[in-house]
C-alpha positions in Angstrom: -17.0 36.0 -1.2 -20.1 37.9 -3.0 -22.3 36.9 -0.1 -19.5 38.4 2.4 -19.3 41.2 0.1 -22.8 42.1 0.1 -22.6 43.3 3.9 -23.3 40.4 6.1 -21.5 40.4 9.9 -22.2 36.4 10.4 -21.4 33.9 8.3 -22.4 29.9 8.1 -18.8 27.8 7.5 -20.6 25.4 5.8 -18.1 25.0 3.4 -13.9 24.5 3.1 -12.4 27.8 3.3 -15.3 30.2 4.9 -13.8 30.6 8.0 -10.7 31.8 6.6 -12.6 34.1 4.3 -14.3 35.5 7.1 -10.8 36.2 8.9 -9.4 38.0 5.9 -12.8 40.0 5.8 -12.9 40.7 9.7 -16.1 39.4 10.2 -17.9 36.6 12.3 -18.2 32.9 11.7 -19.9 30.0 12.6 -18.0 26.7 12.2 -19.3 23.4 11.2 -19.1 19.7 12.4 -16.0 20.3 14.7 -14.4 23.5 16.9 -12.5 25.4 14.5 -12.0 28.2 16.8 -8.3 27.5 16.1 -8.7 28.7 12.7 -9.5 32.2 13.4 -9.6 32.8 17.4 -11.2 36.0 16.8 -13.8 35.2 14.3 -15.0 32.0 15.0 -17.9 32.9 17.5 -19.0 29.1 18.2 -20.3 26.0 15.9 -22.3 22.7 15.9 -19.9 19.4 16.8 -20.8 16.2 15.2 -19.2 13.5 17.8 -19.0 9.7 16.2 -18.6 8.0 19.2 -21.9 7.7 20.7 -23.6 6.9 17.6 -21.1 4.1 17.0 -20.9 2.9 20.7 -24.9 2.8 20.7 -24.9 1.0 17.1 -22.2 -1.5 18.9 -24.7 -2.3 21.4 -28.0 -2.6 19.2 -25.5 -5.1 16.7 -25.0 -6.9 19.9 -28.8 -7.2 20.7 -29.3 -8.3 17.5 -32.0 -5.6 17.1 -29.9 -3.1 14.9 -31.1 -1.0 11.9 -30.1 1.7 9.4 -32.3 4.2 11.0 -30.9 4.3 14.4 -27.9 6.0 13.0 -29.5 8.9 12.4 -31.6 8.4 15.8 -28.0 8.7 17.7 -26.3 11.1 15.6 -28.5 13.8 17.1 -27.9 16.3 19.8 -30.0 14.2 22.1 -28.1 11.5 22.0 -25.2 12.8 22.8 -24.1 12.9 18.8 -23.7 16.6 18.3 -23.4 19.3 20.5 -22.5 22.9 20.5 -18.7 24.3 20.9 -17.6 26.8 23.6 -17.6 30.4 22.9 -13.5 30.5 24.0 -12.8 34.1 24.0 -16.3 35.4 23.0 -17.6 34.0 26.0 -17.1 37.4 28.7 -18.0 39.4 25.1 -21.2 37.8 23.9 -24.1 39.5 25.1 -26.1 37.5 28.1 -29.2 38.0 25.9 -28.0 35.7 22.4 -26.4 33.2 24.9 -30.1 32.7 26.5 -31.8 32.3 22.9 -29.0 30.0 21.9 -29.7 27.7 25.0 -33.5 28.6 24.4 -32.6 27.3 20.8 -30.8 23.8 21.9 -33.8 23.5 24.7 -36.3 23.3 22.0 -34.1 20.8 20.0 -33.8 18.5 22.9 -37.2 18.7 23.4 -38.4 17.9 20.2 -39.9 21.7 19.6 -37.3 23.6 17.1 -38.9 25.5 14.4 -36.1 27.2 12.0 -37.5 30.5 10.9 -35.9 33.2 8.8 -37.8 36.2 10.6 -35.5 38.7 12.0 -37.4 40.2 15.5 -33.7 41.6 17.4 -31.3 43.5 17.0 -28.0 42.4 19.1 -24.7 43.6 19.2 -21.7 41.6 19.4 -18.3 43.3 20.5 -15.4 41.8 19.4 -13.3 43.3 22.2 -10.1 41.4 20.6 -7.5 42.7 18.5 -9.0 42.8 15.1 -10.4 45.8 13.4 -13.7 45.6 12.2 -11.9 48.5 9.1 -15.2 50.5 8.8 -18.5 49.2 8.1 -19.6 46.3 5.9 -22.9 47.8 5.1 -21.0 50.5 3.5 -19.3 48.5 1.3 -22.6 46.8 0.4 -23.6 50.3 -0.4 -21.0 51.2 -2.7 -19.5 53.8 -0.1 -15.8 53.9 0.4 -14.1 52.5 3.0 -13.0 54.1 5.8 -9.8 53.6 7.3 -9.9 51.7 10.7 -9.2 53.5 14.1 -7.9 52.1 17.3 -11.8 52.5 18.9 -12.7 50.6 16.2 -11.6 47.6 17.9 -14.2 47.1 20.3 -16.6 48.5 18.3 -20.2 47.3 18.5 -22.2 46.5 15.7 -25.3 48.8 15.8 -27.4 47.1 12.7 -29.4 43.7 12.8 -26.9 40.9 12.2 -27.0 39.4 8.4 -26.6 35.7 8.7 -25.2 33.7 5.7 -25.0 30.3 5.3 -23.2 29.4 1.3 -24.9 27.9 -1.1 -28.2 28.5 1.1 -28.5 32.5 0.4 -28.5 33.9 -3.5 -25.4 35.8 -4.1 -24.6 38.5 -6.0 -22.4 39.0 -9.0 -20.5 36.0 -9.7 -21.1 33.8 -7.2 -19.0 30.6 -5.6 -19.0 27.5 -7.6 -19.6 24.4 -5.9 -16.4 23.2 -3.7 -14.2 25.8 -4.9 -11.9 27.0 -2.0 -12.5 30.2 -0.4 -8.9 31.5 0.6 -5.1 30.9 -0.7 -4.2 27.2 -1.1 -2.5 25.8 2.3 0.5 24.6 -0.9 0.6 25.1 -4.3 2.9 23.7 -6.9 3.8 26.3 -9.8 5.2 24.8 -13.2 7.1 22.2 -11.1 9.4 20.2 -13.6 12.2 17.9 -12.3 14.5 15.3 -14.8 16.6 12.5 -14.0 19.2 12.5 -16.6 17.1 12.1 -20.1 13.9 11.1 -18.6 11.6 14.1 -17.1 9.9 12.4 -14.3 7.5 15.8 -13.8 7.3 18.7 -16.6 5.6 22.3 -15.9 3.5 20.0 -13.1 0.6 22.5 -11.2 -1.5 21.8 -8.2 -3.0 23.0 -4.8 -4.6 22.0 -1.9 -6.8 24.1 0.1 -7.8 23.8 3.8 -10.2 20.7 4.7 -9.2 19.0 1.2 -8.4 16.0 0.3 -6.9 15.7 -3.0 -6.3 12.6 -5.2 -2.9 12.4 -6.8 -3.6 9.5 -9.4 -1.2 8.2 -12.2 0.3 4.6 -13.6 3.6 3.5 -12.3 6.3 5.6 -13.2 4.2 8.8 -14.0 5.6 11.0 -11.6 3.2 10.9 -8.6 6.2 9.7 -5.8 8.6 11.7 -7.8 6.4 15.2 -7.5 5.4 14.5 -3.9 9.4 13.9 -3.2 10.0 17.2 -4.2 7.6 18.6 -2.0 8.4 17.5 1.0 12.2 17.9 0.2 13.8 14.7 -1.1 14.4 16.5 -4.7 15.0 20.1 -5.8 13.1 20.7 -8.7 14.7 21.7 -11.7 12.0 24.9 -12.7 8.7 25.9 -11.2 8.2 27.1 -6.8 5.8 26.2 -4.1 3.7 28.1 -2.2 2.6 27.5 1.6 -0.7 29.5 2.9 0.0 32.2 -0.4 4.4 33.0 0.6 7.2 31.0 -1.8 9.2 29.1 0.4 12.5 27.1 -0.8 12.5 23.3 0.6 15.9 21.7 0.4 15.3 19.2 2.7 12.8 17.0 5.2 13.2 19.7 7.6 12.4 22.0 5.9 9.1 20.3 4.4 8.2 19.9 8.4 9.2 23.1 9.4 6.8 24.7 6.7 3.9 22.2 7.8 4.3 19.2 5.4 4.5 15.8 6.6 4.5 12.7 4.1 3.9 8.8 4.9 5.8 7.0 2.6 4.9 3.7 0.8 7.7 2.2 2.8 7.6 3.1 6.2 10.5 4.9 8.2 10.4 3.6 11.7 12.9 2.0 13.8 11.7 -1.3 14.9 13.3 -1.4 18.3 12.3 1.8 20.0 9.1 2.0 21.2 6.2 4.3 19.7 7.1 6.8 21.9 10.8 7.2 21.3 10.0 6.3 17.3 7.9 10.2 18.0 10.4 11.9 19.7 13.6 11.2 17.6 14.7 14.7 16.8 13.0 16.5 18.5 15.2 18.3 21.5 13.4 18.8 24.9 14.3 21.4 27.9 17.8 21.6 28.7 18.7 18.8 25.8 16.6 16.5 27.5 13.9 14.3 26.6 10.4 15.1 27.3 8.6 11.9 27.6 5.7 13.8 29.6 5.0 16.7 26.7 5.9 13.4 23.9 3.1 11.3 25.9 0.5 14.1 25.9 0.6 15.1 22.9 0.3 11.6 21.3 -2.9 11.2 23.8 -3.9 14.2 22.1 -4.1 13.5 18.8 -5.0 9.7 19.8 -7.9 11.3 20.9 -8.9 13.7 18.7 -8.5 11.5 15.1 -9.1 8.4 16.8 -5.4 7.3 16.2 -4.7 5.7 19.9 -1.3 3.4 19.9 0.2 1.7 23.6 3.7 4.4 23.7 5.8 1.8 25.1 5.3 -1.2 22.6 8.3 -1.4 20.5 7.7 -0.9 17.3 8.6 -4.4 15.7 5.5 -5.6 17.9 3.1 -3.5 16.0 1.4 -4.9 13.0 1.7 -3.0 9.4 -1.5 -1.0 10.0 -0.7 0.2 13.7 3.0 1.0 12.3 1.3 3.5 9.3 -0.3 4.8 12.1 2.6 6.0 13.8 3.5 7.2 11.0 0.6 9.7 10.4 0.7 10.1 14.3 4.7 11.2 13.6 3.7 13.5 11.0 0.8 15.0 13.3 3.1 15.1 16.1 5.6 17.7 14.3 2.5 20.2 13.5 1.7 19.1 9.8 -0.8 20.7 8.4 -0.4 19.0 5.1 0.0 15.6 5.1 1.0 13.2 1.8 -0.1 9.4 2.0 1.6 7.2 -0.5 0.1 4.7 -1.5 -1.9 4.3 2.0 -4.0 1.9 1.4 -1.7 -0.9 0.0 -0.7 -2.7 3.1 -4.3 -2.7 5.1 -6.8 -5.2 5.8 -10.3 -4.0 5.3 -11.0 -3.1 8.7 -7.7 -1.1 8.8 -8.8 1.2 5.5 -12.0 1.9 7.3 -10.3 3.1 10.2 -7.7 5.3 8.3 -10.7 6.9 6.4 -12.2 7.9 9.5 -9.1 9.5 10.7 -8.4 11.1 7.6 -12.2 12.7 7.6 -11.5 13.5 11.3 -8.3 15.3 10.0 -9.9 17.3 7.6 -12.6 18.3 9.3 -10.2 20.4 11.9 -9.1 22.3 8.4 -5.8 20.2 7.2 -5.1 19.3 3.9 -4.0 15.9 2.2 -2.4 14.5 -0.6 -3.9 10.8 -1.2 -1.7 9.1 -3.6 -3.7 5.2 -4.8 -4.4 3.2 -7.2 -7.4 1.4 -5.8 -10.1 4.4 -7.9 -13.2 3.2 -5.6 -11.3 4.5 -2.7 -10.2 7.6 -4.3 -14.1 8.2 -6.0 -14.9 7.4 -1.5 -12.7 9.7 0.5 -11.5 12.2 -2.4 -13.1 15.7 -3.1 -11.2 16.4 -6.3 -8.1 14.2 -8.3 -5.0 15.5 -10.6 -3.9 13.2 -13.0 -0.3 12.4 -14.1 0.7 10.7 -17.1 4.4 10.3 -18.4 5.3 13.2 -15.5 2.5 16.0 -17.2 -1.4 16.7 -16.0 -3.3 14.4 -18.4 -6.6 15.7 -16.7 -8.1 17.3 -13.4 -10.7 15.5 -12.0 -13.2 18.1 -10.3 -15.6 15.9 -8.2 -14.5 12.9 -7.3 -17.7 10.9 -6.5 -19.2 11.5 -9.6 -16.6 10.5 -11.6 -16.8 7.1 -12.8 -13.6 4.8 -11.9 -13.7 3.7 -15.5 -13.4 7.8 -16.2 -10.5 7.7 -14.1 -8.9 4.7 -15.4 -8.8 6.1 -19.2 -7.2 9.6 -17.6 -4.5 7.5 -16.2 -3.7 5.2 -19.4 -4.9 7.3 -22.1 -6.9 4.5 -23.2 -10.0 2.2 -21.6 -9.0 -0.8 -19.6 -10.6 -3.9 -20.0 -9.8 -7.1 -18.2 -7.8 -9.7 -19.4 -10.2 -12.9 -20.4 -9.3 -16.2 -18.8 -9.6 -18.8 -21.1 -10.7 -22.8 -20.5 -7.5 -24.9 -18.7 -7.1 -28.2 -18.7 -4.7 -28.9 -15.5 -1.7 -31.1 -16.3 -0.1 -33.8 -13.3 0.9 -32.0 -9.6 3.8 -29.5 -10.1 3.8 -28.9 -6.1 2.2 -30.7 -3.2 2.8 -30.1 0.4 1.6 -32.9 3.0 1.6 -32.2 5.8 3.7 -29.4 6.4 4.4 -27.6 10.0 6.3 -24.9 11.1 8.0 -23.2 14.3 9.9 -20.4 15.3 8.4 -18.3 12.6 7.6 -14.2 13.3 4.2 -15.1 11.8 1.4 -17.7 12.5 2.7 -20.6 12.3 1.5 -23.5 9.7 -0.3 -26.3 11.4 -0.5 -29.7 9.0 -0.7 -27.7 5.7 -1.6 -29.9 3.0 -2.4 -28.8 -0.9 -1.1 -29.0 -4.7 -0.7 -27.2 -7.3 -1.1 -28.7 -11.1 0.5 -27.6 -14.0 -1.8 -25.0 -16.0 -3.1 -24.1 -13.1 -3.4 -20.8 -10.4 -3.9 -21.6 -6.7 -5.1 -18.7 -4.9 -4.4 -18.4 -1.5 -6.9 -16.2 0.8 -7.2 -15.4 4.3 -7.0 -12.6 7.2 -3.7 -10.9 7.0 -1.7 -13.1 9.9 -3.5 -16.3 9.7 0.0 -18.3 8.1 0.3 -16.9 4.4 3.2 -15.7 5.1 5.3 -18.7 6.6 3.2 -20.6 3.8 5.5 -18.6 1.1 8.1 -18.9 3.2 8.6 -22.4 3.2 7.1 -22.6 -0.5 10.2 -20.4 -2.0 13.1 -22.3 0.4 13.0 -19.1 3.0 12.0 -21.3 5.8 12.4 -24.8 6.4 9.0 -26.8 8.4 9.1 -28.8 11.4 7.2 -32.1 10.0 5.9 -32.7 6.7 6.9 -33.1 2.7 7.2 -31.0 0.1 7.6 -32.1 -3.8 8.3 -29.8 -6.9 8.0 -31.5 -10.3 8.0 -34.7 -8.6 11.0 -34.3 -6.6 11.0 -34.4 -2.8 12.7 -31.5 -1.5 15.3 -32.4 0.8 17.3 -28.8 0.9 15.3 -25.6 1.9 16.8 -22.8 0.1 16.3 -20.2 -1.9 18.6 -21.7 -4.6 18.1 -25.5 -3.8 14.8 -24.9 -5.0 15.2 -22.4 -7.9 17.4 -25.5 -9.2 14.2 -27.7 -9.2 12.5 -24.9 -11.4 10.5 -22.6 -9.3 10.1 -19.0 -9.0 9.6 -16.8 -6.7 8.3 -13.0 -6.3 7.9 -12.1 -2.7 5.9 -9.7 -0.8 8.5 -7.5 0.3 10.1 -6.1 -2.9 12.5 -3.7 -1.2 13.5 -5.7 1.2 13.9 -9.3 0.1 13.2 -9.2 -3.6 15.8 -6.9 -4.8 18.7 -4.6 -3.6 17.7 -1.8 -3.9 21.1 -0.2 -3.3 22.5 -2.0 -6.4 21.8 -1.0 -10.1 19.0 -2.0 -11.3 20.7 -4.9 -13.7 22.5 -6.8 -10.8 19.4 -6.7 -9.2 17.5 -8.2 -11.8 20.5 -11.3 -12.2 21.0 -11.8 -8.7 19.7 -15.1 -7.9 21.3 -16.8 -11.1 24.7 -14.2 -11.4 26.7 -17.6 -10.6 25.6 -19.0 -13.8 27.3 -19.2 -17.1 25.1 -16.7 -18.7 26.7 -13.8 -16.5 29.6 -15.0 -15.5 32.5 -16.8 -16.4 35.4 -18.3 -14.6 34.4 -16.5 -10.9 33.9 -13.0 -13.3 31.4 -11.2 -13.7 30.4 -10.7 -17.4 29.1 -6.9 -17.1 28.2 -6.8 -21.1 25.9 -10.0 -20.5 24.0 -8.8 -17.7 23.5 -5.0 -18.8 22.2 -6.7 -22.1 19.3 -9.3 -20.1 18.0 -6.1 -18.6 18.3 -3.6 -21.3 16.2 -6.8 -22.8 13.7 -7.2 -19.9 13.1 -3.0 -19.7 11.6 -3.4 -23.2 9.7 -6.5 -22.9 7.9 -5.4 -19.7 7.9 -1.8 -20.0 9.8 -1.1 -16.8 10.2 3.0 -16.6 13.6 4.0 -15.6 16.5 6.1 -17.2 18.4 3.1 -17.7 19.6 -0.7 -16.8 22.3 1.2 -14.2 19.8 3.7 -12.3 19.4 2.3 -8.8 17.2 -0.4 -7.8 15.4 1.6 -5.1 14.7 4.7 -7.3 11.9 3.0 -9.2 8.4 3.2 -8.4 6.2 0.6 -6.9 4.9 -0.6 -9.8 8.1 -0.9 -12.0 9.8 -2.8 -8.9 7.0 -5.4 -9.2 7.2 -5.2 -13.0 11.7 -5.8 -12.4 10.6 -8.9 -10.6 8.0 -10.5 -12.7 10.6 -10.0 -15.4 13.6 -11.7 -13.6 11.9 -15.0 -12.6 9.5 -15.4 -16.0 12.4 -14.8 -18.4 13.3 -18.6 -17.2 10.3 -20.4 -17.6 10.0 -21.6 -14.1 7.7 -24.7 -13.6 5.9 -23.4 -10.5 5.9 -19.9 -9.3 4.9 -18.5 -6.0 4.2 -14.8 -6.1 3.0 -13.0 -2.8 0.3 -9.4 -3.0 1.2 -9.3 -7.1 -0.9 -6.0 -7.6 -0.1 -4.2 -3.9 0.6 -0.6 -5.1 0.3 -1.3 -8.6 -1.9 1.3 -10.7 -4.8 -0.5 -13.1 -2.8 -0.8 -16.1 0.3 -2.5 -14.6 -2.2 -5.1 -12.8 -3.9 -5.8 -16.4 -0.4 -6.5 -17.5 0.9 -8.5 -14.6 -2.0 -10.6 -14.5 -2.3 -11.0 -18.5 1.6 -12.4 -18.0 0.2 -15.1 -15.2 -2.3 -15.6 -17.5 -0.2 -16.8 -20.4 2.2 -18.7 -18.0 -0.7 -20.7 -16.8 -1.0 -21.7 -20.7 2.3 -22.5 -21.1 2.1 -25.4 -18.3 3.3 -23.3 -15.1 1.7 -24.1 -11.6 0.9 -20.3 -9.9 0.5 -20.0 -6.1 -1.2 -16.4 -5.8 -1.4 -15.1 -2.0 -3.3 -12.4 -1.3 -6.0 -10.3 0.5 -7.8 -9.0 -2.4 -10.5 -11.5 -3.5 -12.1 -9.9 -6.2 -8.5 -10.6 -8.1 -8.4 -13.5 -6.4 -11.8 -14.5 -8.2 -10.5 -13.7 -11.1 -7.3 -15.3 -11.6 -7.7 -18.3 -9.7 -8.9 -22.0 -10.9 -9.3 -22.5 -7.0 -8.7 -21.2 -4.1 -7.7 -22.2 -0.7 -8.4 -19.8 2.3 -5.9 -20.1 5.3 -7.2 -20.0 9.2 -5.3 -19.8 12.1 -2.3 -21.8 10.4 -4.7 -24.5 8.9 -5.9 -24.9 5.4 -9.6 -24.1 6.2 -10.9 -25.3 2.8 -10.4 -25.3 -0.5 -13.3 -24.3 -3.5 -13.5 -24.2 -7.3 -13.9 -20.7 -8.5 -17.1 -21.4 -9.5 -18.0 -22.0 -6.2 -16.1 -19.5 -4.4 -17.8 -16.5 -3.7 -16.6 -13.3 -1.7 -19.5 -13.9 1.2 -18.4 -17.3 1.1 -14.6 -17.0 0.9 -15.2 -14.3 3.9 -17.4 -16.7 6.6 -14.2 -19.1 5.6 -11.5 -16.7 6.7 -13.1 -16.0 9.8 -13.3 -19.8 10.6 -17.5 -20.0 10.5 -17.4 -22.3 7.7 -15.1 -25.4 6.6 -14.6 -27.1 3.5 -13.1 -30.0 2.2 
């Protein structure tokens, strides 16, 4: 603002929030890396375009020939390659005199060719004529000069400039007075959350909570379990009225009572737990709700506009696959594509991260870049702080529902830094101590499946002993899940054995095996691990509420079972008004946390435990896995399946890596490594 102040006509958007500075000061811009004419039609004269594509179809190629290196992305990032190029003048283009068109082409000539010199000597004068609807209000030299303003008139409007045009670019020029502080926003937050505080019952879930987020921000939303992150974001986008405080969209208070009134003002949300509806197809899945001409559907406006945004954020989906044929990554997808679709221009990710392969978070980060880029804003709500320190720009911390802290650069924050904002106090890894495996608690031979959703298990053979974690790697989709499946009774194989504790299994169920002492905590903790319609303490009895402990006679003993989970809150620190709130209304975290409790408070002698950590913020995975930990003393066999190896590593005694429905090998930790554990998930390398 103090370079805009001091009298320039043309400024650089080299930074979030320039472009909408410029608008509110009536003067020219130049965008960066994409066409943000949108932002200010009238202000926005042109801009350099950074496009991806080439540089990673050429970098395709080169991989392919074997002959790839670092260097040749920069090589075919350039506007001779096709990486970059310059966006159209839209309406400046019958206004802009003929004479800067011809230097700018002169300009990109010399580029091409190899010849561009930048210089800072000022040899023309040229004048621009807006010759569009906004007043230039009197001259900016004058207010450089100290002279009053003058109030516009309607010639003003195409007005040329008769003075040599001041170029800025920020944090390039010295500017006067105050300055602008690195990243800091140069216009009204695009939403802004005033002294938000919201209570449920006894517990206050957020208390006087404040935070923005401007234009081409991301911002990180970080907290444990149960701190207030889902609960705040809720309220945003509708799902809660707050108790005190107001929110602010592009500077105006605006009252949000509902989702459609969150989309109506701009915000869309992705929620940890997708709402989709499996048998539409993507294309129905966008336009439920939204009426078309004469009440009727428009399929052709629905598919163009999803080929639209496909294209533009690199978010492409087949419109007529139903959804329940997409996988978990192409469904969040939809989801942002949903949000996109309905004209967010703030969009909240919970928990985004959580359900991806690699490959998949890769992708979303370039789509989210891509989004930002074009001047929306998003809310990035994770636990996993090396993602958050990689695609942030700045992070507000939550603890017990109040800012703990406001991280102001994200990358140069330190996830250890973060961590102790989120806990209060350092984390430091649980130590695995020396085991000396008892007999087999659980041996499959042999074991085959069919008519699963999944991959299908071919001739699975492994054990488990007692003392002992198995962990269970592989490729999202390569049998894991039918492996848990048939492990916890939910599916029963096609050929093959299974024993527990030395008994063959002859009944696959859920409570057939739970009576030969093992325990289960699936993937899915909404969906098959708890009802989340129930309270909370039915929930956390259901598999065992036939038993004499809670019931009596055919009757439920209310007293009995409200006391085991008033018992299990405590011991595991489960945050919740109360043993009677509603299963679903926890948090990730303390869902996970309801489960470990219910199947540990028996002592079961083999437990098979699916993603343990997915969602889960640092300090509830220390705990979880400091509770597998002592199990593992006490004599209990642990099955761990998941995708992240690093915890994997650290947990495990060995692990076995599942490909294509096969067991592909199996290695001592001390010989696993992840380059190792990786060429096995992929199928290049076997072992016994």
């Amino acid at each position: 603002m103090a370079q805009i102040d001091a009298g320039v006509d043309v400024i650089y958007a080299e930074r979030f929030g320039v472009i909408e500075a410029a608008v509110e000061k009536k003067i020219f811009a130049i965008s960066n890396m994409s066409d943000q004419s949108s932002l200010g039609p009238d202000t926005v004269i042109t801009g350099p375009v950074w496009d991806m594509y080439p540089t990673v179809e050429q970098a395709i190629k080169l991989v392919k020939a074997g002959v790839f290196t670092a260097q040749d992305y920069g090589d075919f990032s350039r506007m001779a390659k096709g990486g970059s190029y310059l966006a159209p003048y839209h309406k400046f283009d019958n206004t802009l005199p003929a004479e800067v068109k011809e230097l700018i082409e002169k300009k990109k000539a010399e580029i091409l060719e190899g010849n561009f010199r930048a210089t800072s000597t000022r040899t023309r004068r040229f004048r621009i004529s807006r010759g569009l609807s906004l007043p230039l209000e009197g001259r900016v030299a004058r207010r450089a000069e100290g002279r009053p303003r003058r109030a516009p008139s309607s010639k003003s409007t195409s007005r040329r400039l008769r003075r040599p045009l001041r170029l800025a670019s920020l944090g390039t020029l010295p500017s006067r007075g105050r300055g602008i502080s690195a990243g800091a926003p140069l216009s009204a937050p695009l939403i802004e959350m005033r002294g938000i505080t919201k209570s449920f019952g006894a517990v206050k879930a957020n208390e006087a909570v404040d935070l923005s987020v401007a234009p081409g921000e991301i911002l990180g939303l970080l907290g444990e379990n149960g701190a207030g992150k889902t609960t705040l974001v809720n309220v945003l986008f509708g799902a809660y009225a707050p108790d005190a405080g107001e929110i602010l969209v592009e500077g105006r208070p605006v009252a949000i009572h509902n989702s459609a009134d969150a989309l109506a003002a701009g915000i869309g949300m992705v929620h940890q737990h997708f709402h989709l509806a499996p048998r539409l197809t993507v294309l129905e899945n966008l336009l439920i709700g939204i009426p078309g001409k004469s009440g009727r559907i428009d399929r052709a406006g629905g598919l163009a506009r999803l080929k639209e945004i496909g294209s533009r954020h690199g978010l492409s989906l087949d419109p007529n696959l139903p959804v329940s044929a997409l996988s978990v990554g192409e469904q969040q997808r939809l989801e942002i594509i949903k949000a996109l679709f309905r004209g967010a221009k703030l969009l909240i990710l919970d928990e985004p991260t959580a359900v991806l392969a690699p490959s998949e978070v890769d992708g979303l980060f370039a789509a989210l870049r891509s989004m930002v880029g074009q001047g929306l804003g998003i809310i990035f709500i994770s636990h996993k702080l090396n993602e958050v320190r990689a695609l942030t720009h700045r992070c507000v911390v939550l603890r017990h529902g109040k800012v703990a802290g406001r991280v102001e650069h994200s990358a140069s924050t330190t996830s250890a830094e973060m961590a102790k904002l989120m806990c209060g106090h350092e984390i430091v890894p649980p130590a695995k101590g020396a085991s000396t495996p008892g007999a087999s608690v659980l041996t499959l031979d042999g074991i085959s499946t069919a008519g699963h959703a999944g991959t299908p298990l071919r001739e699975v053979s492994l054990f488990v002993r007692a003392g002992e974690i198995l962990g269970i790697a592989g490729v999202s989709g390569n049998g894991q899940r039918a492996l848990a499946d048939v492990i916890s009774g939910m599916l029963s194989p096609k050929a093959g054995t299974m024993m527990i504790a030395g008994k063959t299994v002859s009944q696959f169920s859920p409570r057939a095996l739970q009576a030969l002492g093992l325990g289960r905590i699936p993937e899915d903790r909404m969906t098959t691990g708890l009802v989340t319609n129930l309270p909370l303490a039915d929930s956390m009895v259901l598999p065992r509420i036939g038993t004499e402990a809670f019931s009596r006679k055919g009757l439920l003993n209310p007293a009995a079972i409200r006391a085991f989970a008033e018992e299990q809150i405590k011991a595991y620190d489960i945050r919740c008004p109360g043993p009677m709130v509603r299963a679903g209304a926890l948090s990730g975290g303390n869902l996970q946390k309801a489960l470990l409790a219910r199947e540990l408070a028996f002592d079961p002698k083999v437990l098979i435990v699916s993603q343990p950590t997915r969602g889960l913020d640092i300090g509830a995975a220390r705990f979880i896995h400091e509770k597998f930990l002592a199990m593992r003393t006490k004599g209990c066999g642990i099955i761990v399946v998941g995708e992240d190896l690093e915890e994997l590593l650290m947990l495990s005694d060995r692990i076995a890596v599942m490909y294509e429905g096969r067991v592909a090998g199996t290695l001592s930790v001390a010989e696993a490594t992840v380059a190792r554990l990786g060429l096995m998930m992929t199928g290049a390398e076997g072992h016994g």
